[in-house]
N, C-alpha and C positions, 0 to 999 in steps of 0.2 A: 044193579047197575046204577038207578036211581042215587042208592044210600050210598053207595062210594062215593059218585061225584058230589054230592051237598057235601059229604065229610071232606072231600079234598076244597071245595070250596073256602069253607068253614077252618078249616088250618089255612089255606091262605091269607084271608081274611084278618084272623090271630096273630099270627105271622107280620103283616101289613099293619097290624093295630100296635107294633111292639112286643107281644105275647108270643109265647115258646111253649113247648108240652113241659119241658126243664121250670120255669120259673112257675107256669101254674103249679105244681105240686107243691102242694102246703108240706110242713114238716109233720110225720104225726108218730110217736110212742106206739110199739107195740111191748104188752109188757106180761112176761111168764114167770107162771111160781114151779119151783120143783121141791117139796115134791105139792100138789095140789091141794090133796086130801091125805090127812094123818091122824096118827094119835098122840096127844098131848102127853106128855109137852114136847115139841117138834121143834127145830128149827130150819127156815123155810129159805130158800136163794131166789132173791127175785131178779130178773134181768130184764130192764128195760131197753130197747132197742131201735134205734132213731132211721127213719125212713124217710126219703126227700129230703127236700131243704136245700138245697141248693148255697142260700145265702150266708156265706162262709161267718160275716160280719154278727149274724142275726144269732149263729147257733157255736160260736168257738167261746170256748169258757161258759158252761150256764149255770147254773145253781140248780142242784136236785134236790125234790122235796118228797118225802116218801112218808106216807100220811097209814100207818099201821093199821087202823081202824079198831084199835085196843085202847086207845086212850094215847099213843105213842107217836112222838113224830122223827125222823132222823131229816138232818138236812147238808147237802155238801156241800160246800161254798169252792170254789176252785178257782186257785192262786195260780196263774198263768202266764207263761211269758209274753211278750205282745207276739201277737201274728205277723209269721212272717209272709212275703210274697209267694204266693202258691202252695201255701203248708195246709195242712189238713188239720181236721179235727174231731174229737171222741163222741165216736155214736154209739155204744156199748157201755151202758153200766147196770153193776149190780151192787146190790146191798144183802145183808142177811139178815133175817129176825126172827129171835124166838118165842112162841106162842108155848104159852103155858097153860090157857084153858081150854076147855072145848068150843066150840061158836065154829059160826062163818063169819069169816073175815073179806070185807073187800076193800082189798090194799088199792091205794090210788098215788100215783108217782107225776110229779111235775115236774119241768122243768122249765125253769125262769132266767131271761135274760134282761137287764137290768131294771128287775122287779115285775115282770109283765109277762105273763103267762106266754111261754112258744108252742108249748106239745104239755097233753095229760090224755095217762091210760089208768084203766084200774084191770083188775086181778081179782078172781075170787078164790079165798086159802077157807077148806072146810077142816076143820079139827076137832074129831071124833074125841071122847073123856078116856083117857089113859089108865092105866095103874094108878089108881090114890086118887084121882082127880075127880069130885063128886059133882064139879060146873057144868057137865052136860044139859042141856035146857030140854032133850027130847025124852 
């Protein structure tokens, strides 16, 4: 009984301060490899996927940055028409890459809006030595 009422306090409160459950949510990256674990040489579908966020303004058109962890960076810059009133925008993206050694790999994907970090998740892609492939470190 106690903890309910503080909590209905406490969103009152929020509420009265200008604050929403809506605007506290930060934006944040969740980000999946298929397949996770393979053998070389593989090539891996990452799909990064945007959660919260609310602020149409903060996260329409970003720049993605997808940091291979091979040595490799891919980056998408997105040419976009200006935002209309009430229009949406893309929280689903993936890229593809192919890993040709054995390692663990942990991919790290940003996304930036004009130049300044919004959302960053990372991935771990483990790639076992293949056919021919003598890179395995174990």
């Amino acid at each position: 009984m106690r903890t309910s009422t503080l909590t209905a306090i406490m969103i009152s409160c929020l509420a009265t301060a200008g604050f929403s459950a809506e605007k506290a949510r930060k934006p944040r990256l969740d980000l999946r490899a298929a397949p996770r674990m393979a053998f070389s040489p593989v090539n891996v579908l990452l799909t990064a996927e945007l959660q919260g966020g609310e602020d149409v303004d903060q996260l329409y058109c970003p720049e993605i940055e997808w940091n291979w962890d091979d040595g490799g960076k891919s980056v998408h810059e997105s040419d976009c028409a200006p935002l209309e009133a009430g229009g949406t925008f893309e929280r689903r993206f993936t890229a593809q890459h192919a890993f040709r050694q054995a390692g663990t790999y942990n991919v790290k994907v940003t996304m930036r809006k004009a130049n300044r970090p919004v959302a960053v998740a990372t991935a771990t892609v483990t790639v076992r030595a293949g056919a021919g492939d003598f890179s395995d470190p174990n």
